[in-house]
C-alpha positions as CSV (number, residue, x, y, z in Angstrom):
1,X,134.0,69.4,50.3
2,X,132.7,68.7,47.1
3,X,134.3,70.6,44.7
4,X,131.8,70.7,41.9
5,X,129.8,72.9,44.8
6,X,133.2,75.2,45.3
7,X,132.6,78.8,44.9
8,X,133.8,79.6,41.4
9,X,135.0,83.2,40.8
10,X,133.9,85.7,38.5
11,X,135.6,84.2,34.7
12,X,134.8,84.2,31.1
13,X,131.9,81.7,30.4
14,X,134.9,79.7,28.4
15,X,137.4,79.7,31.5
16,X,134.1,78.6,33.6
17,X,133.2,76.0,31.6
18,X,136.5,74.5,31.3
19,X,137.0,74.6,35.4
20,X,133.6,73.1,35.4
21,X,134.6,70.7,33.3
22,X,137.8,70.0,35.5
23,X,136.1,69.9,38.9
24,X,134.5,66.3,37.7
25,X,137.9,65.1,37.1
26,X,140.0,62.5,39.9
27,X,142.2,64.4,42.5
28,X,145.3,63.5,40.6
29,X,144.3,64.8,37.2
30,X,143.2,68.1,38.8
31,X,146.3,68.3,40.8
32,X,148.2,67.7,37.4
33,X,146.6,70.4,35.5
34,X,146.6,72.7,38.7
35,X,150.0,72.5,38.2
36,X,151.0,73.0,34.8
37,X,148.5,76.1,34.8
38,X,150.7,77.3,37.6
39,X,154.0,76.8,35.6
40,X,152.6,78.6,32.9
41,X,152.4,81.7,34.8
42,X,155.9,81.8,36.0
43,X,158.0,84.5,33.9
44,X,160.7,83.0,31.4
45,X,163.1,84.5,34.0
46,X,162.2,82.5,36.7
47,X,162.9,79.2,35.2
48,X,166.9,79.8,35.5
49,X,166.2,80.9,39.1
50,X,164.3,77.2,39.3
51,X,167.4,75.6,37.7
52,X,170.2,77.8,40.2
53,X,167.9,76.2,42.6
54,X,168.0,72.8,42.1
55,X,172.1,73.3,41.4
56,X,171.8,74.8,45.6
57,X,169.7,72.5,46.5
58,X,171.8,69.2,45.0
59,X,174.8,70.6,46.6
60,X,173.4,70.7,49.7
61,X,172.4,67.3,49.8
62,X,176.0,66.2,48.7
63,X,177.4,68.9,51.9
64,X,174.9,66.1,53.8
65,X,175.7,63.3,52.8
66,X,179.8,63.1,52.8
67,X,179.2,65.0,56.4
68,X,180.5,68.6,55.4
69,X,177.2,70.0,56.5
70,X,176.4,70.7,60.1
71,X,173.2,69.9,60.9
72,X,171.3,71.1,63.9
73,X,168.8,69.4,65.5
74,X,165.2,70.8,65.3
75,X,164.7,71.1,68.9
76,X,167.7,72.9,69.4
77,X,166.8,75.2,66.5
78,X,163.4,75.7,68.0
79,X,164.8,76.9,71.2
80,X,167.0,79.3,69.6
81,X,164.0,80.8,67.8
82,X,161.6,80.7,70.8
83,X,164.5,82.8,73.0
84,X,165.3,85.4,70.0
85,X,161.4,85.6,69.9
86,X,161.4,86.5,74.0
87,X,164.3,89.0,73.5
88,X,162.7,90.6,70.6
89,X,159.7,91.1,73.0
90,X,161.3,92.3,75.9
91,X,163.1,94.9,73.7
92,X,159.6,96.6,72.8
């Protein structure tokens, strides 16, 4: 797709220009400044829930790796959720 042809939604002729401006830029620049304009709409509240995140999430990877954690392996997990699917259906 070429993305100076993308359909461009109804914006202020400055926020137009400025995505028009963008669209000529490389994949990794747009990706960069798609993403700090996403960050700049998250609340000030969410960035502790971002932080009490990361905290979860880097003590889940220590639960991994000293072998606390019990890890499941996908196809197992997928058959669990197929036959709770099946039974859900059968209740209906």
């Amino acid at each position: 797709m070429n993305v100076l042809s993308a359909n461009i939604p109804p914006m202020p002729t400055k926020a137009r220009q400025v995505l028009r401006e963008a669209l000529t830029l490389p994949p990794k620049a747009r990706a960069d400044i798609a993403g700090t304009l996403l960050r700049s709409l998250d609340a000030p509240e969410e960035a502790g829930v971002d932080a009490a995140w990361v905290v979860e999430v880097e003590q889940r990877l220590r639960e991994v790796d000293s072998g606390e954690a019990k890890l499941i392996p996908w196809d197992r997990i997928r058959r669990r959720l197929e036959a709770a699917v099946s039974r859900g259906r059968k209740k209906r």
